[in-house]
DSSP file (Angstrom, degrees, kcal/mol; ACC not computed):
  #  RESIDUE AA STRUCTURE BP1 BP2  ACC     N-H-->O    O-->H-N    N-H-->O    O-->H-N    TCO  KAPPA ALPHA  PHI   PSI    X-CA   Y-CA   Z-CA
    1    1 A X    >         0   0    0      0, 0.0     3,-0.7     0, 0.0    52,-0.0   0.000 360.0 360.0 360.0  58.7  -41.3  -32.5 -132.9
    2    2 A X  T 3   +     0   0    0      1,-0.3     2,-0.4     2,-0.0    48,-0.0   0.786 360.0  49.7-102.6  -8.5  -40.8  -30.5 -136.0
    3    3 A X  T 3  S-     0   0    0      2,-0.0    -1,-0.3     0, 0.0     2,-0.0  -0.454  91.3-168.8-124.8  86.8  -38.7  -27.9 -134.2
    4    4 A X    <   -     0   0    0     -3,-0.7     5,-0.1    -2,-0.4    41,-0.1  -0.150  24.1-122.4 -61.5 118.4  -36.3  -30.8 -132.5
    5    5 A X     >  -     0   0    0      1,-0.2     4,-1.8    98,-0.1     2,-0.2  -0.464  36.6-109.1 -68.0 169.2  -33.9  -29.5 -129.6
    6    6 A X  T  4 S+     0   0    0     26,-0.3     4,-0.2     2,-0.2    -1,-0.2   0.095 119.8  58.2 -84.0  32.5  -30.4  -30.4 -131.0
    7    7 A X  T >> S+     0   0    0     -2,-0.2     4,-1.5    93,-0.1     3,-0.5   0.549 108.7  46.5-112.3 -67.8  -29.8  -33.3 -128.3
    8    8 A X  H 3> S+     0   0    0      1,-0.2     4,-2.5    92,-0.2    -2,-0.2   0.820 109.6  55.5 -36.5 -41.3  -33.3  -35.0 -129.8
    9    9 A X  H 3X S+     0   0    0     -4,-1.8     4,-1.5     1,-0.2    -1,-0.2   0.930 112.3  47.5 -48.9 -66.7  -31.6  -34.3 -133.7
   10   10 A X  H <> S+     0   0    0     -3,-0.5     4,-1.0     1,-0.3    -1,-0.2   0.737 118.6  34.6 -63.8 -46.8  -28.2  -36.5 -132.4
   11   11 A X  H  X S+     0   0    0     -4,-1.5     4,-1.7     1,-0.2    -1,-0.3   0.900 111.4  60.3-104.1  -6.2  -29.8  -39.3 -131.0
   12   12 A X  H >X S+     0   0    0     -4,-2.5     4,-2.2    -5,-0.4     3,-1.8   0.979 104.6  54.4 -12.6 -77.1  -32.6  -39.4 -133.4
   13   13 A X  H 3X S+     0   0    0     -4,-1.5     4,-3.1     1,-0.3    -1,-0.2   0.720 102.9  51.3 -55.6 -32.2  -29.9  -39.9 -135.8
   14   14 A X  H 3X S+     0   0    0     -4,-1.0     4,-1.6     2,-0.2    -1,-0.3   0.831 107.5  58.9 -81.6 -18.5  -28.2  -43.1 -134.0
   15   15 A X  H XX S+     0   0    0     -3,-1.8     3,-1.7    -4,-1.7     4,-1.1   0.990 105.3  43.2 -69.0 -73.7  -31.9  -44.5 -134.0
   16   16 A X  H 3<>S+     0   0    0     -4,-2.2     5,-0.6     1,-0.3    -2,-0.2   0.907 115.2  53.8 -55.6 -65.4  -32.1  -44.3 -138.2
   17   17 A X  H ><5S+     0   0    0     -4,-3.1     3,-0.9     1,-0.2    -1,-0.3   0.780 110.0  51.9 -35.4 -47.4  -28.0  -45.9 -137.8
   18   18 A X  H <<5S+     0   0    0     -3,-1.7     2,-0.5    -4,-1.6    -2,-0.2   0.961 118.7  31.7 -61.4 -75.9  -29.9  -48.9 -135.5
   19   19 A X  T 3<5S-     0   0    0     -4,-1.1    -1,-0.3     1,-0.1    -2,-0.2  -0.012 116.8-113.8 -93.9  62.9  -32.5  -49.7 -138.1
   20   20 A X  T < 5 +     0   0    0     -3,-0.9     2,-0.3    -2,-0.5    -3,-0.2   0.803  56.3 166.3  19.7  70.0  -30.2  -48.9 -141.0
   21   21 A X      < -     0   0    0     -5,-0.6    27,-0.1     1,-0.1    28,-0.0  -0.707  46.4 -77.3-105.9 164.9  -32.0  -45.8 -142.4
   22   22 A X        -     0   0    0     -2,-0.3     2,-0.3    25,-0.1    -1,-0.1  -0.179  47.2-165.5 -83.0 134.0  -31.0  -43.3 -144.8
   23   23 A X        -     0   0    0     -7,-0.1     2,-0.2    -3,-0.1     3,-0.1  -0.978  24.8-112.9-136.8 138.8  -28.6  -40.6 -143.2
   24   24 A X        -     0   0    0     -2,-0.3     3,-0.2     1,-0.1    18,-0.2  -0.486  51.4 -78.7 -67.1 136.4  -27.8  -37.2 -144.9
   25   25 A X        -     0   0    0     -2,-0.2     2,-0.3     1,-0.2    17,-0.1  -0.077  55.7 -94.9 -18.8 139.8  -23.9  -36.7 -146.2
   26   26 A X        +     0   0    0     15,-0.1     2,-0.2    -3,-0.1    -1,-0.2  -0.409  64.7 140.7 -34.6 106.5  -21.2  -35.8 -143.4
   27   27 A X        -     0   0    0     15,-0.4    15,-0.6    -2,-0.3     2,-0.4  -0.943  49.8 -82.7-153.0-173.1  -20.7  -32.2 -143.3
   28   28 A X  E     +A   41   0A   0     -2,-0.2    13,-0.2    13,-0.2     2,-0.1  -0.942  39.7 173.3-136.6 150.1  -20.2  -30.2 -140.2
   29   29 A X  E     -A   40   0A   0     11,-4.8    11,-1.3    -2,-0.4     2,-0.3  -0.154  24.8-138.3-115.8 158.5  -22.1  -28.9 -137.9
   30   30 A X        -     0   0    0      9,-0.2     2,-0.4    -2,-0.1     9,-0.2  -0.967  23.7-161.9-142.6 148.7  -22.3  -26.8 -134.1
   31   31 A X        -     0   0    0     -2,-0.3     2,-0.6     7,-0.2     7,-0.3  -0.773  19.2-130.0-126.5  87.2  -24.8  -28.0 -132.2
   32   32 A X        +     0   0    0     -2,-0.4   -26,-0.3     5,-0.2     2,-0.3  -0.072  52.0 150.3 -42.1  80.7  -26.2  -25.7 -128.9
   33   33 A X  B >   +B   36   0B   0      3,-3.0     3,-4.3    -2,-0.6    -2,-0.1  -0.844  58.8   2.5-128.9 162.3  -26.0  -28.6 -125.9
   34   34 A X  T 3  S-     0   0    0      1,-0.3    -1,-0.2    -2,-0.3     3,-0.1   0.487 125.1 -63.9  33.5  31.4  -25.4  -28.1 -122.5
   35   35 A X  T 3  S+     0   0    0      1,-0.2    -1,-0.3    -3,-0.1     2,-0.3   0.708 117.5  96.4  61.8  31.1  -25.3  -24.6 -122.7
   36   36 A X  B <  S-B   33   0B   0     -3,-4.3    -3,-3.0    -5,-0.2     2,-0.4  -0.952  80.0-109.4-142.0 138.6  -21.9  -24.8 -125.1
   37   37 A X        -     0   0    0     -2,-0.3    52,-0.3    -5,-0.2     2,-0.3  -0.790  40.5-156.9 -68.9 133.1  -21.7  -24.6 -128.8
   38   38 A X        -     0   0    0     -2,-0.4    -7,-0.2    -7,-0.3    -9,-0.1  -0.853   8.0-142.4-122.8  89.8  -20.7  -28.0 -129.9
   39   39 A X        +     0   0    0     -2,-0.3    -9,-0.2    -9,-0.2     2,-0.2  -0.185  43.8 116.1 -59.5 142.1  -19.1  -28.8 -133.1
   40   40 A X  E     -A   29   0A   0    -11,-1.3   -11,-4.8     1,-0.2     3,-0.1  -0.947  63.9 -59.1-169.5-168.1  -20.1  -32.4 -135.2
   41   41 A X  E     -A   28   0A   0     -2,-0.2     2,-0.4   -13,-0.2   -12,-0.3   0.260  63.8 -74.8-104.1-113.4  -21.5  -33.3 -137.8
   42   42 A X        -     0   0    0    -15,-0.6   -15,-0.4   -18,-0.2    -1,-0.1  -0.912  42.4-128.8-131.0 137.4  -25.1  -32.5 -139.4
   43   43 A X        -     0   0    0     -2,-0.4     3,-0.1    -3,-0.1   -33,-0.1  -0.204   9.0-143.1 -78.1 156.3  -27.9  -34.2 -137.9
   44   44 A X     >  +     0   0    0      1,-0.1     4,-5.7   -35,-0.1     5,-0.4   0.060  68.2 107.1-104.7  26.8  -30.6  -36.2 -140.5
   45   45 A X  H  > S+     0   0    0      1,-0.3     4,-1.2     2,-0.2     5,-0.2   0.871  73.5  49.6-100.2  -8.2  -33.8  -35.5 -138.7
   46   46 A X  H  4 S+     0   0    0      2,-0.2    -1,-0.3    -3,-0.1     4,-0.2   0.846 119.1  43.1 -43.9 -43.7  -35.3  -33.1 -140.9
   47   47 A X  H  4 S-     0   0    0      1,-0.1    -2,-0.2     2,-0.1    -1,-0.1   0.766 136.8  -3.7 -76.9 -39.0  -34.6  -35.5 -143.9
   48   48 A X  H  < S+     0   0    0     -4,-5.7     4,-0.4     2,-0.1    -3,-0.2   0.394 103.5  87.4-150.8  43.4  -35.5  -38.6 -142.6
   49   49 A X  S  < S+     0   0    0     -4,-1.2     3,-0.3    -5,-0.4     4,-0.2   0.619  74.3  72.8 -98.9 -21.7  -36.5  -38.7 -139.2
   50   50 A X  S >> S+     0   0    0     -4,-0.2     3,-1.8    -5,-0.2     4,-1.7   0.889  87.8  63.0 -71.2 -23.7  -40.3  -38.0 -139.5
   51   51 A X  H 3> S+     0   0    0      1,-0.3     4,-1.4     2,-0.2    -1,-0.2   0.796  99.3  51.6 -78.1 -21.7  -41.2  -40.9 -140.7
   52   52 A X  H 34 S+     0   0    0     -4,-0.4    -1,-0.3    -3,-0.3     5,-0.2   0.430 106.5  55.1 -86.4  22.8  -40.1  -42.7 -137.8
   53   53 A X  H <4 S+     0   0    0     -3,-1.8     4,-0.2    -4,-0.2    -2,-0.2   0.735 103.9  59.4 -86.1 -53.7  -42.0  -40.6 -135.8
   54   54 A X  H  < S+     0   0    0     -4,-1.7    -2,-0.2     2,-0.1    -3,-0.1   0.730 100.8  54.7 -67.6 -49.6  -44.8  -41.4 -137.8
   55   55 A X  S  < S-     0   0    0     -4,-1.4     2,-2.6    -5,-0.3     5,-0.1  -0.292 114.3 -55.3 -84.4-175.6  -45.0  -44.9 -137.4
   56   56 A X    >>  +     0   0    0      1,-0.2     3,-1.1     2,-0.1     4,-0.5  -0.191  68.6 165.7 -73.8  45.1  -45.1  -47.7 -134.5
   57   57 A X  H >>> +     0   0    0     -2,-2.6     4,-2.7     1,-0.3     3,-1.7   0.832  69.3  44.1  -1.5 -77.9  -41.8  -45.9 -133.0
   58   58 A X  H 345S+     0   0    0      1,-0.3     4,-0.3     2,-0.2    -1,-0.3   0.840 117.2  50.3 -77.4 -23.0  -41.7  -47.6 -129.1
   59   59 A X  H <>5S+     0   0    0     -3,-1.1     4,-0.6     2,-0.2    -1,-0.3   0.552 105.1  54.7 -71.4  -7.3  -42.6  -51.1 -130.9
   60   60 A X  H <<5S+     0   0    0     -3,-1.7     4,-0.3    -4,-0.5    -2,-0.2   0.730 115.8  40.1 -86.6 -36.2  -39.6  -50.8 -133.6
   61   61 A X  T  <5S+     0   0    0     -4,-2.7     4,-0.4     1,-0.2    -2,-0.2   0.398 111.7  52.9-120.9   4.9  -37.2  -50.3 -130.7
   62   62 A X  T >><S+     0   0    0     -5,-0.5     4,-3.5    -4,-0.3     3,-1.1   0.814 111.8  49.9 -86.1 -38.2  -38.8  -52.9 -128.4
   63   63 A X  H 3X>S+     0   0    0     -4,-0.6     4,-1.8     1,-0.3     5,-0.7   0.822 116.1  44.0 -50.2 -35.2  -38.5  -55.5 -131.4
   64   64 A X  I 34>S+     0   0    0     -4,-0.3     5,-0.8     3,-0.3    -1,-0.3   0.503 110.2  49.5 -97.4 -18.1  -35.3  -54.5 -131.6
   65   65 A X  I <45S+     0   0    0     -3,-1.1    -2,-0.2    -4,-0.4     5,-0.2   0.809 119.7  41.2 -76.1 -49.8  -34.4  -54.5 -128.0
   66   66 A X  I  <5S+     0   0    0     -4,-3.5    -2,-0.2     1,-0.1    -3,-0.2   0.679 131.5  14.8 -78.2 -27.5  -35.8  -57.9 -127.7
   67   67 A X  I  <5S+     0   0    0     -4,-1.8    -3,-0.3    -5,-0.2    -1,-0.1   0.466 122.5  40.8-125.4 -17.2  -34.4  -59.7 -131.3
   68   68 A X  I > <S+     0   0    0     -5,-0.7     3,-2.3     1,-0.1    -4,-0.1   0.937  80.2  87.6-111.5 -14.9  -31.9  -57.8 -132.8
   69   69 A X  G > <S+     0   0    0     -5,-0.8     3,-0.9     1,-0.3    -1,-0.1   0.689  90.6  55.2 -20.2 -47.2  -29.4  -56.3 -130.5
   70   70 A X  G 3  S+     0   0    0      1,-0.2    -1,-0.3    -5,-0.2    -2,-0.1   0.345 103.6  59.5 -86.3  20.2  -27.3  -59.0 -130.5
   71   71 A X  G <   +     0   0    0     -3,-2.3    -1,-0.2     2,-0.1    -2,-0.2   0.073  66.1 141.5-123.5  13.6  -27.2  -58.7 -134.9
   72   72 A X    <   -     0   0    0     -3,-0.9     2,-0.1    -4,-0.1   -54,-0.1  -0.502  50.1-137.8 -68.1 156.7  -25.8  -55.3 -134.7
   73   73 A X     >  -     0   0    0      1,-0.0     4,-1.3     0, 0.0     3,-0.4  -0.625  10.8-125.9-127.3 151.3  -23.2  -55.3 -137.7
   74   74 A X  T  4 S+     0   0    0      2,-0.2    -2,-0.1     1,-0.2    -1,-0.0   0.454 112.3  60.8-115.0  46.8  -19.8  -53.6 -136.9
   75   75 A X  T  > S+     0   0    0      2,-0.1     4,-0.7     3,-0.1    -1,-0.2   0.851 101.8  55.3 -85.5 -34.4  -19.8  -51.5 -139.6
   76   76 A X  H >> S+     0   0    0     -3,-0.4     3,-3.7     2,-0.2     4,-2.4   0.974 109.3  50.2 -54.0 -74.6  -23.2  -50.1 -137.8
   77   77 A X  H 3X S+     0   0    0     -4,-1.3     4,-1.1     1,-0.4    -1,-0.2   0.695 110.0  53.0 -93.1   0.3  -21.0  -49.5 -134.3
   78   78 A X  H 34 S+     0   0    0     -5,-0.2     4,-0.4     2,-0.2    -1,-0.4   0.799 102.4  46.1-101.0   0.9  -18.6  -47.9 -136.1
   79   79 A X  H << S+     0   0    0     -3,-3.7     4,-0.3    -4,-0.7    -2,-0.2   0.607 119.7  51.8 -98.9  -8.1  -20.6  -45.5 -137.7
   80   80 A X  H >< S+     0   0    0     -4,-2.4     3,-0.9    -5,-0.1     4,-0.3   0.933  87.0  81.4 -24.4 -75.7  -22.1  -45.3 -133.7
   81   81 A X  T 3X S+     0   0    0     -4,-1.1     4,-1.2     1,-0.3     3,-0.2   0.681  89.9  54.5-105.4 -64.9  -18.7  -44.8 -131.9
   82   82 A X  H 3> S+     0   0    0     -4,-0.4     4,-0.5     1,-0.3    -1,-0.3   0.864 108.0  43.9 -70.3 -21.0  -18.9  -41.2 -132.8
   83   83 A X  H X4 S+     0   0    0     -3,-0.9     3,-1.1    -4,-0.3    12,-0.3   0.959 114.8  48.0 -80.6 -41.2  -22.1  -40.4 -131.4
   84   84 A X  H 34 S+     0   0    0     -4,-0.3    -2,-0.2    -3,-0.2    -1,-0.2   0.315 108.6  45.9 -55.4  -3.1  -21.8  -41.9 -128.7
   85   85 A X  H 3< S+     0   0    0     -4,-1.2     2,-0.2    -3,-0.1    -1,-0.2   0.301  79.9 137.1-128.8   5.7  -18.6  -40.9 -127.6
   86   86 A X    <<  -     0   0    0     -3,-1.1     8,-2.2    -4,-0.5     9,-0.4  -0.322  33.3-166.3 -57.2 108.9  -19.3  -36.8 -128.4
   87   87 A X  B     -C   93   0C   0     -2,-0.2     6,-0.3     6,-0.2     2,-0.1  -0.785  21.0-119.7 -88.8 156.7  -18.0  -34.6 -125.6
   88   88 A X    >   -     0   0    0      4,-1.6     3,-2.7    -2,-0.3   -50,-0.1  -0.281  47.7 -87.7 -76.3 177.7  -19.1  -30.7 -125.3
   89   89 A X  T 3  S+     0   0    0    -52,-0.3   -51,-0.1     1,-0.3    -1,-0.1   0.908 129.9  58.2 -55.6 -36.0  -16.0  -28.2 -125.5
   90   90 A X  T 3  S-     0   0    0      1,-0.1    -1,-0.3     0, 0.0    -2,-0.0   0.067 121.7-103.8 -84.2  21.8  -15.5  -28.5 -121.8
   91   91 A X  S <  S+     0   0    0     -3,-2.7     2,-0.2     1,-0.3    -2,-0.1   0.484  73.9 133.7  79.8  11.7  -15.1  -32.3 -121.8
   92   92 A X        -     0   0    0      1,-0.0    -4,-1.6     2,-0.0    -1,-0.3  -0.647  64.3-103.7 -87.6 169.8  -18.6  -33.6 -120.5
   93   93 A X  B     -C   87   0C   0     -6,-0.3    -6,-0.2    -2,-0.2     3,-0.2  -0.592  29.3-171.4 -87.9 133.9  -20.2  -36.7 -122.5
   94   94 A X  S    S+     0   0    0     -8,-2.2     2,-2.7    -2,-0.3     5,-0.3   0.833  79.5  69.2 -93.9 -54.1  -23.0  -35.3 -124.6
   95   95 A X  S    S+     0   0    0     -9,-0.4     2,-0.3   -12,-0.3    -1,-0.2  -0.313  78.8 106.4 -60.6  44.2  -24.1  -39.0 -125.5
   96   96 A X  S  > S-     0   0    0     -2,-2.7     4,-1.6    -3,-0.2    15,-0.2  -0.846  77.7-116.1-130.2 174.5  -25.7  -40.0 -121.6
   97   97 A X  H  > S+     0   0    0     14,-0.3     4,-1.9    -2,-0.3     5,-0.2   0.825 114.9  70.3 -76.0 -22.4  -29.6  -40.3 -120.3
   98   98 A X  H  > S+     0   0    0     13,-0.2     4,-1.4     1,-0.2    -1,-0.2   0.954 110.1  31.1 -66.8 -42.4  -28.8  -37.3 -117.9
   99   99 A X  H  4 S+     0   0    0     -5,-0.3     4,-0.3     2,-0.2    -1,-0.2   0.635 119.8  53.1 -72.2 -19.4  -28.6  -35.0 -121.4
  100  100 A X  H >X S+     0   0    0     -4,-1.6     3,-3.6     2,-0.2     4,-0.7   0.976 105.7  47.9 -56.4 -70.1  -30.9  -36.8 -122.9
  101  101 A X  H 3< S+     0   0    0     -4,-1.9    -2,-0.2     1,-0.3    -3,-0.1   0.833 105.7  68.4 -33.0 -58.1  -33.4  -36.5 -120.1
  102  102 A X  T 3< S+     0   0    0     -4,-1.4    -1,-0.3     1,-0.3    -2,-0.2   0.673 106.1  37.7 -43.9 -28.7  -32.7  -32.5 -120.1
  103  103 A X  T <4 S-     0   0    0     -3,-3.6    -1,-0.3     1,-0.4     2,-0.3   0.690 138.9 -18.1-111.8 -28.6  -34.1  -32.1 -123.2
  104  104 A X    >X  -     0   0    0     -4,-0.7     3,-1.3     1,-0.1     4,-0.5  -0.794  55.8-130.7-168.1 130.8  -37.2  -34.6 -123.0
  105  105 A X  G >4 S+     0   0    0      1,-0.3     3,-1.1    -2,-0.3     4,-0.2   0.898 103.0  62.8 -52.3 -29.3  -37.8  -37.4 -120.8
  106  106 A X  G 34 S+     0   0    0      1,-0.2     4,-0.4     2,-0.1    -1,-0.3   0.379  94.0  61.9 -94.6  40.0  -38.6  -39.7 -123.1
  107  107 A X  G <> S+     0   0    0     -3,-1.3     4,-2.1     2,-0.1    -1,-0.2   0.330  84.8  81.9-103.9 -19.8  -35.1  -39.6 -124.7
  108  108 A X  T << S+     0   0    0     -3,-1.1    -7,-0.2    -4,-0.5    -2,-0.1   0.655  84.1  53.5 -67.0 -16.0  -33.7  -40.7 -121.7
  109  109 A X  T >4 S+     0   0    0     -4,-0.2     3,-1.5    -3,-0.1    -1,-0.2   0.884 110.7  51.1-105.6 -88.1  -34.5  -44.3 -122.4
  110  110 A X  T 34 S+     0   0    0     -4,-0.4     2,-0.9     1,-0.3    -2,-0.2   0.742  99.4  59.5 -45.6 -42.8  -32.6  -44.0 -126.0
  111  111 A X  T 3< S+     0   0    0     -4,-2.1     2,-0.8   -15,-0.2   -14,-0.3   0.333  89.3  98.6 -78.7  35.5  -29.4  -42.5 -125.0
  112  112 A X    <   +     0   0    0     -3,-1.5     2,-0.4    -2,-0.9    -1,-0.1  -0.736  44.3 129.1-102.3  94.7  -28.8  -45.4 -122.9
  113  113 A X        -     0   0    0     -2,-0.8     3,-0.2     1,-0.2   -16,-0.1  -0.977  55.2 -73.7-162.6 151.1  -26.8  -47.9 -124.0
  114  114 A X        -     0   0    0     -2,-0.4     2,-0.7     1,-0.2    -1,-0.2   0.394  54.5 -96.7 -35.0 166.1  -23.8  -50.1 -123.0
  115  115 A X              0   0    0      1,-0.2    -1,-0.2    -3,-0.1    -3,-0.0  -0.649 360.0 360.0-100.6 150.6  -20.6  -48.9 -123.0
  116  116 A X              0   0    0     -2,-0.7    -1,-0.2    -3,-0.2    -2,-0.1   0.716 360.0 360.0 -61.1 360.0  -18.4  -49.7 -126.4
């Protein structure tokens, strides 16, 4: 996935937030989803995303489905809140399994999650 469509970059990036991984400075960003340029800010998966790629990925987040969920800190959902809650220019939700899914099925699983 080394040239990552920019829906994979975004929730990539909430994965690293999850197991509290290294994220690149805030700066900002436009991001080409749904067919709209989408301003936010700059994704971390060039910087630190391969290495969970590289490892036991779908066991990390089953471990984590299954023990930690309920330990999520909420300094962690607030540095969430904003990924999850991205609209494109025209008001759709960037952050659902239906965009996810567009870009790779098996993203469709991660951008699933409860509502804040």
């Amino acid at each position: 996935m080394r040239n990552a469509v920019d829906t994979t970059r975004l929730i990539f990036d909430t994965v690293n937030l999850l197991f509290l991984e290294p994220l690149d400075p805030v700066t900002p960003k436009s991001y080409k989803m749904l067919k709209q340029e989408c301003p936010f800010i700059c994704d971390s998966y060039d910087a630190h995303t391969g290495k969970q790629l590289q490892g036991p990925l779908l066991q990390k987040l089953l471990n984590f489905s299954q023990n930690e969920k309920d330990n999520i800190s909420e300094e962690t959902i607030e540095l969430l809140e904003p990924y999850l809650t991205v609209k494109a220019p025209d008001g759709q939700d960037l952050f659902t399994p239906k965009v996810a899914k567009n870009a790779s099925a098996a993203l469709e699983g991660l951008a699933t999650c409860p509502p804040l």
